[in-house]
MARKEMAR-97698 format. One line per 2 residues: for each residue x, y, z of N, C-alpha, C. Coordinates in pm, whole numbers. Layout:
# residues N
X/Y/Z/X/Y/Z/X/Y/Z  ...
***
This chain:
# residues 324
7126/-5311/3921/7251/-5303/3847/7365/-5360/3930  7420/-5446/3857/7536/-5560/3949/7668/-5537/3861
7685/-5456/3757/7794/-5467/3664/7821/-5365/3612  7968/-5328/3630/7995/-5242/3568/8117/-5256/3416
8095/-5196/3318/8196/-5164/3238/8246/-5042/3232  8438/-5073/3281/8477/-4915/3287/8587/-4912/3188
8612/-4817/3121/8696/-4771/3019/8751/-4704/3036  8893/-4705/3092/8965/-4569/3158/9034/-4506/3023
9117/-4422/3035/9144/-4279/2945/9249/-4261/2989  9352/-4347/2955/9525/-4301/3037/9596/-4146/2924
9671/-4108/2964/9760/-4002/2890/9823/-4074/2777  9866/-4036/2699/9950/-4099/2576/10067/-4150/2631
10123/-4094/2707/10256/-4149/2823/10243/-4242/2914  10109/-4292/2922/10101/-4431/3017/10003/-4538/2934
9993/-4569/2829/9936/-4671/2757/9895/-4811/2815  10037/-4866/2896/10034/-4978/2982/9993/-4988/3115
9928/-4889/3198/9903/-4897/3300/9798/-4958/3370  9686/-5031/3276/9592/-5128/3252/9631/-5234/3422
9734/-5271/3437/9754/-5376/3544/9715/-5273/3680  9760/-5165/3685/9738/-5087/3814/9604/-5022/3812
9546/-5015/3739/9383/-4981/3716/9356/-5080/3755  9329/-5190/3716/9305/-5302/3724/9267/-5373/3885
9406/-5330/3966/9416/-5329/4092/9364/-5264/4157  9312/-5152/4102/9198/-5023/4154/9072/-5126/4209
9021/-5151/4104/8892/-5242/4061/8908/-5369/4150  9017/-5416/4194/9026/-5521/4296/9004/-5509/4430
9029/-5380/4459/8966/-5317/4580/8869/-5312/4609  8774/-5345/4549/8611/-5318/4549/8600/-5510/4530
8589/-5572/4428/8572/-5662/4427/8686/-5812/4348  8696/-5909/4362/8763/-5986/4323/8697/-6061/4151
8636/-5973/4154/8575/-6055/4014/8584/-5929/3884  8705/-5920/3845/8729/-5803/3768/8791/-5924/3645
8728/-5867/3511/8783/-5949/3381/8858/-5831/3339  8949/-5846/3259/9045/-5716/3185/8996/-5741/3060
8974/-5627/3002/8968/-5631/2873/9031/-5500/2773  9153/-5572/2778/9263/-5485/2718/9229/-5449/2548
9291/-5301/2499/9384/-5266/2603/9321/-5160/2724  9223/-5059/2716/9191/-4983/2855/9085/-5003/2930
9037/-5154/2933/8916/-5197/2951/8859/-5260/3087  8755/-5305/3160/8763/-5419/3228/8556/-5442/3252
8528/-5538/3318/8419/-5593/3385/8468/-5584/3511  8399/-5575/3615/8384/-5584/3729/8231/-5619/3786
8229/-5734/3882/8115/-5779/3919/8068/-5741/4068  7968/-5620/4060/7995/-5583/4250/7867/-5629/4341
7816/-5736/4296/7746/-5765/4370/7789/-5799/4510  7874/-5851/4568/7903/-5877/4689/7929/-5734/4722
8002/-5632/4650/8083/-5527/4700/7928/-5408/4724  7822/-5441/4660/7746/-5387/4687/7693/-5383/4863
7645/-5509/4897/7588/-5495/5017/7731/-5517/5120  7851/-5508/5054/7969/-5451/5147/8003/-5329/5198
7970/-5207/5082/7969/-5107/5129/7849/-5067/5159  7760/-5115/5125/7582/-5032/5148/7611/-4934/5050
7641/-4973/4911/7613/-4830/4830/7562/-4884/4687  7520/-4863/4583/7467/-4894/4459/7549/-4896/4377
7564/-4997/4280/7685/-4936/4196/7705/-4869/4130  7585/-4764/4067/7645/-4622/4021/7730/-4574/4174
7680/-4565/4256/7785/-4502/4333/7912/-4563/4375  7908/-4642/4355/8065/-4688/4360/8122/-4652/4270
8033/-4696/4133/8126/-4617/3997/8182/-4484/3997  8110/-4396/4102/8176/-4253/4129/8265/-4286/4222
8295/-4340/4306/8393/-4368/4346/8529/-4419/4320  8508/-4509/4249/8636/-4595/4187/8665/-4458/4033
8590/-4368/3982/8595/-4253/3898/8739/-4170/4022  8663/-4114/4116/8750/-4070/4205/8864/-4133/4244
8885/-4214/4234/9025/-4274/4344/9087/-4302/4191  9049/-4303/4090/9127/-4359/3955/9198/-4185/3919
9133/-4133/3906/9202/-3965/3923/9268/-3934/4032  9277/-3952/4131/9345/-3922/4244/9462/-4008/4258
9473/-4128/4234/9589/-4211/4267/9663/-4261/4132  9602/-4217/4003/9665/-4268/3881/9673/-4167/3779
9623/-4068/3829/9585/-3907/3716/9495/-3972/3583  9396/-4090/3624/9348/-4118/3535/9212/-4136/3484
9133/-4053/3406/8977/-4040/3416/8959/-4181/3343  8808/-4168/3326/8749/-4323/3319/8575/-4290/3259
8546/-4398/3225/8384/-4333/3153/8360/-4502/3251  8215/-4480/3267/8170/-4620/3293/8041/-4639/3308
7998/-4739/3248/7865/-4831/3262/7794/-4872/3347  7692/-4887/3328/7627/-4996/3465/7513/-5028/3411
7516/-5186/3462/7383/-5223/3443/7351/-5401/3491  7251/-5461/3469/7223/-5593/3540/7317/-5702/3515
7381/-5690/3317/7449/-5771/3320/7570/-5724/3220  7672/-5784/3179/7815/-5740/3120/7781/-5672/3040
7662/-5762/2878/7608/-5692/2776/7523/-5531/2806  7436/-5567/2916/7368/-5463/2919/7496/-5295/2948
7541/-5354/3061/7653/-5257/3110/7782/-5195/2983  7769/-5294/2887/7875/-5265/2770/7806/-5186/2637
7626/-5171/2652/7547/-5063/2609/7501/-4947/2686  7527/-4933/2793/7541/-4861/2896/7663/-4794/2853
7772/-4849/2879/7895/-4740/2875/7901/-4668/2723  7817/-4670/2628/7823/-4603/2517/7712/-4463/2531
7650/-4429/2636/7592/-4370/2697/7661/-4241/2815  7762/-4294/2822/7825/-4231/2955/7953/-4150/2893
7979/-4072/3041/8069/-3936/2969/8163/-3930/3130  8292/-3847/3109/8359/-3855/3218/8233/-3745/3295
8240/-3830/3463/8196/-3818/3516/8035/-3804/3558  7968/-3913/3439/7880/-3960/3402/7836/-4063/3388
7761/-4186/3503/7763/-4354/3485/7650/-4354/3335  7674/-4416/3256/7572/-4485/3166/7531/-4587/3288
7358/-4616/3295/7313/-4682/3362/7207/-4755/3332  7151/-4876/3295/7035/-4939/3229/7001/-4978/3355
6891/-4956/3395/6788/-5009/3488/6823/-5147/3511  6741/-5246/3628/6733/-5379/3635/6623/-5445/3594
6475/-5328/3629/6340/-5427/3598/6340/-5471/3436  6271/-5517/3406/6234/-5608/3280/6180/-5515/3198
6051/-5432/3249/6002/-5336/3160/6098/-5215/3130  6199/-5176/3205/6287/-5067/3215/6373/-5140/3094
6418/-5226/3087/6521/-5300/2995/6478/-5260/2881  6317/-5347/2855/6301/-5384/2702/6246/-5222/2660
6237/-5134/2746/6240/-4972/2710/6316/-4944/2643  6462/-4990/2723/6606/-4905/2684/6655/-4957/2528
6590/-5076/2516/6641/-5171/2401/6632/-5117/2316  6456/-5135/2291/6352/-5132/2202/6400/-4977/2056
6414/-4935/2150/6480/-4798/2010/6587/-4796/1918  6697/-4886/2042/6826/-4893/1949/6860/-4955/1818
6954/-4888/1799/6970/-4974/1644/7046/-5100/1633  7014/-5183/1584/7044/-5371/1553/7225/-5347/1588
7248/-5271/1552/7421/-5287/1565/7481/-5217/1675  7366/-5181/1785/7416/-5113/1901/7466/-5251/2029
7401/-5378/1966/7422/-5498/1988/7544/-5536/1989  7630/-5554/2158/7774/-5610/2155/7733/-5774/2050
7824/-5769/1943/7819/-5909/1860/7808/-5894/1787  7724/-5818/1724/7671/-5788/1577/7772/-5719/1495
7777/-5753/1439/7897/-5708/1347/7796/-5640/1264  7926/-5569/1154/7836/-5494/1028/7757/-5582/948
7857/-5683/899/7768/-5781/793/7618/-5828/868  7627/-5886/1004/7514/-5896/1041/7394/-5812/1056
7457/-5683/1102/7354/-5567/1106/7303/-5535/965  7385/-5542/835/7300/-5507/752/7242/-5604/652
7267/-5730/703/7152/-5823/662/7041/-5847/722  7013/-5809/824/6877/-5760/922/6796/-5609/916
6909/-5522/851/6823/-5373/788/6787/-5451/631  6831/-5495/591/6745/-5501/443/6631/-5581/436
6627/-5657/594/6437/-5692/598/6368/-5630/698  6428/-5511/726/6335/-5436/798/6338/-5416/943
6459/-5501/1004/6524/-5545/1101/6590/-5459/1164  6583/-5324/1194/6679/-5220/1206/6681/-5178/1342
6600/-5249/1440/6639/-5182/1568/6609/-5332/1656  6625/-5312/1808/6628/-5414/1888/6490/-5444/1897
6348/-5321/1882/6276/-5364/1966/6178/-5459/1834  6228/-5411/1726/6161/-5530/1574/6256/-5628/1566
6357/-5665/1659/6444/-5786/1653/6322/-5842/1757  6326/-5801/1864/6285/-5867/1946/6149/-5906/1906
6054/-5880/1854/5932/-5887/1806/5912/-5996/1681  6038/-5993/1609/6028/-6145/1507/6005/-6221/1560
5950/-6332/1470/5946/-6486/1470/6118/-6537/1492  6064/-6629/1597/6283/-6678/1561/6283/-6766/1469
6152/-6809/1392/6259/-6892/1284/6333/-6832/1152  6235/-6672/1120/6239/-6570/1075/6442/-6565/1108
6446/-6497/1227/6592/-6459/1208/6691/-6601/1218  6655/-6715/1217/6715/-6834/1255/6747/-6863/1083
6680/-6813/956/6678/-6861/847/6750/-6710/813  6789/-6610/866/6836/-6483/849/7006/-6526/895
7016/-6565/967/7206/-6525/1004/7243/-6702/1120  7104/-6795/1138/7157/-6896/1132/7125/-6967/1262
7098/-7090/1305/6980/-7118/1380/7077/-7070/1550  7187/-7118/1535/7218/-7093/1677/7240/-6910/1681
7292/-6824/1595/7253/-6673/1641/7170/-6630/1602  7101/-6651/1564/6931/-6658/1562/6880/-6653/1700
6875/-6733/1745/6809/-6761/1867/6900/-6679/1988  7015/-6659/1932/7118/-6611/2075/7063/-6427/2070
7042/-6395/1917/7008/-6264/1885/6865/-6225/1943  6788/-6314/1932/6611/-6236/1998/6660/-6244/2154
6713/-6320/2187/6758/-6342/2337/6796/-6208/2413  6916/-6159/2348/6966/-6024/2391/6874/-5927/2324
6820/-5954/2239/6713/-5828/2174/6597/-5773/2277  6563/-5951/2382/6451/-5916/2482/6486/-5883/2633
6629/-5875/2615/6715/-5817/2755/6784/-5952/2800  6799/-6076/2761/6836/-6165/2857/6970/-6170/2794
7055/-6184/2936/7192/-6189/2913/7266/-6246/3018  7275/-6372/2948/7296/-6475/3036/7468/-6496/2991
7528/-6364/2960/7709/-6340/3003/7730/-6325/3146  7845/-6328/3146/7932/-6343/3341/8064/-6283/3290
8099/-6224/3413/8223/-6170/3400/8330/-6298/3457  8477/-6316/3398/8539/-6433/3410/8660/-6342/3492
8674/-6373/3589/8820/-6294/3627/8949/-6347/3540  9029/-6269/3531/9134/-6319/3464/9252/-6279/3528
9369/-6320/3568/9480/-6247/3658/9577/-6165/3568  9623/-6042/3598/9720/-5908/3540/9771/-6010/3527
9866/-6090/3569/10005/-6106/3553/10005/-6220/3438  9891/-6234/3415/9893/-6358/3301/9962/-6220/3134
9989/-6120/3163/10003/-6042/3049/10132/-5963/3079  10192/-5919/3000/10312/-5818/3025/10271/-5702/2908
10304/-5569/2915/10314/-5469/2787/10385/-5393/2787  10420/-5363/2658/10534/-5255/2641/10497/-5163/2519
10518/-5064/2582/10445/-4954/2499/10593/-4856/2456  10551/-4796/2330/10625/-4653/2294/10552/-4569/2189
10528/-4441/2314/10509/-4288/2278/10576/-4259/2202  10551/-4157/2090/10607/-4013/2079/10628/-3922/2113
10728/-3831/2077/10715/-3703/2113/10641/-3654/2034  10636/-3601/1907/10518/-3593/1856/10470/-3690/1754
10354/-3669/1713/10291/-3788/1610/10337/-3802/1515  10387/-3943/1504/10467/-3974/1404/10398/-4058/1310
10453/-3965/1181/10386/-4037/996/10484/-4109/957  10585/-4130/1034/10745/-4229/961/10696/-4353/1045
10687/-4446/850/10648/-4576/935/10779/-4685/933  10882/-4590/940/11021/-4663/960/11036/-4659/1091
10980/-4517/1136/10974/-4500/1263/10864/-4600/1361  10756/-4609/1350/10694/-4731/1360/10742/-4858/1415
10792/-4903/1265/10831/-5033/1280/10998/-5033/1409  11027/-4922/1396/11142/-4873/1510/11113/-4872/1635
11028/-4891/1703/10911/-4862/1787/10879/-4985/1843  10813/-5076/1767/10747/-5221/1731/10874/-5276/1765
10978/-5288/1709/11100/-5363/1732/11187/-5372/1891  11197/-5256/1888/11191/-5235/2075/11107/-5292/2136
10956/-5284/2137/10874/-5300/2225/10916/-5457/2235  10863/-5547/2103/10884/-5690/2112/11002/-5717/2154
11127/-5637/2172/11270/-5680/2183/11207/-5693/2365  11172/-5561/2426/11144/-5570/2543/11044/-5664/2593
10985/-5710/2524/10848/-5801/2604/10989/-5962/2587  11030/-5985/2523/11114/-6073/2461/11214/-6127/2631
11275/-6003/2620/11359/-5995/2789/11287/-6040/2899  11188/-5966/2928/11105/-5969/3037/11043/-6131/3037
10993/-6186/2936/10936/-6287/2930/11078/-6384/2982  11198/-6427/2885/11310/-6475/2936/11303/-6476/3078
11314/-6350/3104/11352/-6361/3263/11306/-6410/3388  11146/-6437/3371/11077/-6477/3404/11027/-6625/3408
11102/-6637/3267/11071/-6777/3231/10922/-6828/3166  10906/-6749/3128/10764/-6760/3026/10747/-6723/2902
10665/-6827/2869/10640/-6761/2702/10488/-6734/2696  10478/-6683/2583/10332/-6634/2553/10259/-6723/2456
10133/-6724/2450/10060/-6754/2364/10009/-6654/2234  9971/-6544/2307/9923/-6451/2196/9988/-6331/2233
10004/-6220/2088/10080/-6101/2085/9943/-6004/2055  9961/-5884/2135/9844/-5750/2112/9899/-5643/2077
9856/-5611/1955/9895/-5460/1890/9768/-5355/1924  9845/-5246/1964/9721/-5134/2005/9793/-4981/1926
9742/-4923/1824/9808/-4849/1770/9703/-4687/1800  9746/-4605/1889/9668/-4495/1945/9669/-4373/1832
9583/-4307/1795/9600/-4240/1680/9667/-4064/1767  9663/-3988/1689/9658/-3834/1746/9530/-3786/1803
9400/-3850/1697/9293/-3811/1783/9220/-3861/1890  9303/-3974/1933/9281/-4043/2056/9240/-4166/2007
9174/-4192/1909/9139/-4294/1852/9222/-4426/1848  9197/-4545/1848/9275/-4632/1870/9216/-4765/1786
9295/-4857/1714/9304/-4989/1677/9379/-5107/1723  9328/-5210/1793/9343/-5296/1833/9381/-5410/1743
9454/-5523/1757/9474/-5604/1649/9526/-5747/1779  9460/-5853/1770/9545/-6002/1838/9607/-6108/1755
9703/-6156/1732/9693/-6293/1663/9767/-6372/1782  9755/-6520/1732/9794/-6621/1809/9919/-6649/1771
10042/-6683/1803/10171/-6689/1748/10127/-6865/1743  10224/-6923/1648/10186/-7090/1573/10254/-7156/1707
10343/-7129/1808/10365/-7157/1969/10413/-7102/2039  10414/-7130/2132/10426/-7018/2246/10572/-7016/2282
10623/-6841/2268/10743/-6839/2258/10763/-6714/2331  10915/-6685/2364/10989/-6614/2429/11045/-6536/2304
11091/-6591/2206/11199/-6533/2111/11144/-6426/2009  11239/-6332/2068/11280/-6170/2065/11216/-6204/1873
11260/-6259/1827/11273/-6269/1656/11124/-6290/1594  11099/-6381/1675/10907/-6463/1643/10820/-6317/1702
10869/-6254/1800/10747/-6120/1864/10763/-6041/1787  10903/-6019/1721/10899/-5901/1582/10847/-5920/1476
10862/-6030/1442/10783/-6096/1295/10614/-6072/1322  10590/-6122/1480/10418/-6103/1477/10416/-5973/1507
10450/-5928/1514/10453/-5732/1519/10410/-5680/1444  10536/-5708/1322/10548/-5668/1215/10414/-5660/1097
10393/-5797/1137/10265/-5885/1044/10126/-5807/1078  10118/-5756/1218/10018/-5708/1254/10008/-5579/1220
10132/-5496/1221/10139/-5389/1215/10099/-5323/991  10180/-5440/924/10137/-5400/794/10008/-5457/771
9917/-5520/779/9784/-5556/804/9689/-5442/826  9747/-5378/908/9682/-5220/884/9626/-5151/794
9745/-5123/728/9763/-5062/591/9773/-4921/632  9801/-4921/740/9830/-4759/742/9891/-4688/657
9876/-4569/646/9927/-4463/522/9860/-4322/555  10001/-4237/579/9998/-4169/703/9932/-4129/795
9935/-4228/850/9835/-4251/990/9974/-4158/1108  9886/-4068/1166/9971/-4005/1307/9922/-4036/1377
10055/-4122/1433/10077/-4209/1536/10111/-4137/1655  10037/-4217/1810/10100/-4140/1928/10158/-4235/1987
10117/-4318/2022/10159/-4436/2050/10141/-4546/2011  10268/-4664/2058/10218/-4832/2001/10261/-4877/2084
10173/-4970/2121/10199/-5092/2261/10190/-5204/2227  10280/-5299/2275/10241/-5422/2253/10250/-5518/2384
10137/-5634/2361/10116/-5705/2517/10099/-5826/2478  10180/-5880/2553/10176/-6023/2540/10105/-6089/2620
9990/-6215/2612/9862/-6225/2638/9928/-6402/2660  9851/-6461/2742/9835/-6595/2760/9993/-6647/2809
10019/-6626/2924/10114/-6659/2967/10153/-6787/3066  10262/-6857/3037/10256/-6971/3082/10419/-7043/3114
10420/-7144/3170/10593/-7182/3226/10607/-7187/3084  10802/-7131/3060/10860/-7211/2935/10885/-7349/2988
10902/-7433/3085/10904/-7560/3083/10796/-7626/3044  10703/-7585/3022/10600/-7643/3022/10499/-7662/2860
10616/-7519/2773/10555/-7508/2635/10658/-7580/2546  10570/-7665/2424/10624/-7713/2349/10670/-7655/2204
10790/-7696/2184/10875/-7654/2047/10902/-7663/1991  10856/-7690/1836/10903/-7727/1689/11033/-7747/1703
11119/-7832/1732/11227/-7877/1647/11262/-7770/1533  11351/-7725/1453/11404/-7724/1356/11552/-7692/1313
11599/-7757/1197/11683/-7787/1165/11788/-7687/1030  11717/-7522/1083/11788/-7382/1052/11880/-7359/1113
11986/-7358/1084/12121/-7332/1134/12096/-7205/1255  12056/-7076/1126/12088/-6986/1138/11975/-6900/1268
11877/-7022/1245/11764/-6988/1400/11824/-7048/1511  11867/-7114/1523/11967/-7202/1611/12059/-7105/1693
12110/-7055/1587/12219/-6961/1581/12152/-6831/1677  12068/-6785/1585/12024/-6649/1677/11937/-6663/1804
11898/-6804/1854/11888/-6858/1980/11984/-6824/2061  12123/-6885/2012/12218/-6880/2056/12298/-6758/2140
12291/-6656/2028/12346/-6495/2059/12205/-6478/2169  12064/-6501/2145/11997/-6417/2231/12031/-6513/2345
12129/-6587/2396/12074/-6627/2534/12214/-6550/2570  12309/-6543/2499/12409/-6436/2550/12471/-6299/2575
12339/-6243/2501/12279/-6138/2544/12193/-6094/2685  12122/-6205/2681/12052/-6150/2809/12141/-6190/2938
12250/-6292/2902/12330/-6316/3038/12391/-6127/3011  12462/-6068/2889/12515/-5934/2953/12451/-5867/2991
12307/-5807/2918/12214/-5737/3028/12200/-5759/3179  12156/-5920/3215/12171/-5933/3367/12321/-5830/3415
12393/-5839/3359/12522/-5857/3459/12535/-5657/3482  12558/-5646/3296/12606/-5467/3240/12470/-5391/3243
12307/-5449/3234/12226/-5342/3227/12159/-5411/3094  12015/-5335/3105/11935/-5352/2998/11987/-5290/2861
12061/-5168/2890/12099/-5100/2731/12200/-5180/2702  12305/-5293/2765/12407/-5294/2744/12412/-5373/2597
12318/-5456/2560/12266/-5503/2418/12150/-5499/2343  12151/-5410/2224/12023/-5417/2152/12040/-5398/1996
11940/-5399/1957/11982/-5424/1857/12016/-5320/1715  12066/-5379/1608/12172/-5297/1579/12109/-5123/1519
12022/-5159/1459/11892/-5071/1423/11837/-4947/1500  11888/-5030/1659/11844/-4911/1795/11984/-4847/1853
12075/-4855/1762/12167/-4825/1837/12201/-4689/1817  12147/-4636/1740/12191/-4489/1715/12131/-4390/1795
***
């Protein structure tokens, strides 16, 4: 076992803390992927014969130092490769590694029982066009003919599907750097069914990712909605904004868009975060032209806004909605 998947468990009051976890996991090794929002890969093969320890035991370790230095528990995986380790962590409990063996026969053991949709990839539609021919677990995936499932869901996942059905998982973890992301999150005090309140929420956050990006001088590529329920439960949502932008106005609109897409209806809410993903110079991103006065215009006010914030403070302008 060379891989772990860990899923930490922040408080409702720290939603964004993903970058300093993150940095946890860098301590051990340099090959950590994030996979927001409470997610990551980590690859410890080097970190293995660094410390002389296995990586379940490191996983108790980096368990420990994530409670001790962040008040933050964590569930985590292990196993030979990302996939295997990301069926692994559905196995595991705080203070409990999910762990899939490395040998071959240990693998196609662990497989062989599960059900077709315990498969990172498989979606529903796929899983239940493979139960209605009888297709219902890994170890009768793995046992078809591939032209059988190649004429089932299509020649290239066809063939990618018996692959992982017989343990091979030829995924890699990709490092990716924190700082390529910024987030801004807002709690409740308690769970809130006002989806005026919501969108009150959403508007801040993007107002704040909006600043921060300015200031920095970057715009984003993609916007992340993470909407945490009361029962801990959580929905994730990405879209790509049409270019990569800074403006406070375009992060509310994709907010917004993401946020009624939902369809929530009274959903109690604990928190909503939003993170801006794919980050890059504003000199360097290109910009529709257009010939709206009135976008022009509110370009305009936001760049004279953020000169008063620099000078009076972050509260010293916002908007009119937050002002009460």
């Amino acid at each position: 076992m060379t891989i772990l998947c860990v899923r930490f468990q922040p408080p409702p009051t720290r939603e964004a803390a993903l970058p300093a976890l993150l940095g946890l996991l860098e301590e051990f090794t340099p090959v950590v992927e994030a996979l927001p929002p409470d997610g990551a890969l980590a690859d410890l093969r080097g970190a293995q014969r660094y410390f002389g320890r296995s990586a379940v035991e490191l996983a108790s370790v980096i368990r420990v130092r994530a409670l001790a230095l962040h008040g933050v528990d964590c569930v985590i995986g292990a196993g030979p490769g990302p996939m295997l380790a990301r069926m692994a962590l559905r196995d595991a409990r705080p203070g409990v590694t999910g762990a899939v063996p490395a040998e071959p026969d240990a693998v196609a053991e662990y497989l062989a029982g599960r059900p077709v949709a315990a498969l990172p990839g498989v979606g529903p539609a796929t899983a239940r066009t493979l139960c209605e021919y009888g297709l219902d677990t890994l170890g009768r995936v793995a046992g078809a003919p591939l032209s059988t499932l190649q004429r089932l869901i299509g020649a290239k996942a066809g063939r990618e599907l018996r692959e992982k059905a017989n343990g091979v998982d030829r995924g890699r973890v990709v490092p990716n750097a924190v700082s390529r992301s910024l987030a801004a999150e807002r709690p409740f005090g308690l769970d809130e069914l006002d989806p005026d309140r919501h969108r009150g929420a959403l508007l801040s956050a993007a107002e704040e990712i909006g600043v921060r990006l300015r200031a920095v001088q970057k715009v984003c590529r993609t916007l992340t909605l993470t909407v945490r329920y009361a029962d801990r439960s959580s929905t994730t949502r990405s879209r790509t904004l049409a270019e990569p932008t800074a403006h406070s106005a375009a992060l509310t609109r994709t907010a917004y868009g993401m946020y009624e897409a939902l369809g929530l209806q009274r959903a109690r809410v604990r928190v909503l975060a939003l993170r801006a993903e794919g980050l890059t110079s504003a000199d360097q991103a290109a910009h529709q032209l257009t010939f709206d006065p009135v976008d022009e215009k509110v370009r305009r006010v936001e760049e004279v806004a953020d000169r008063l914030r620099a000078k009076f403070g972050p509260r010293a302008v916002v908007p009119g909605t937050l002002a009460a």
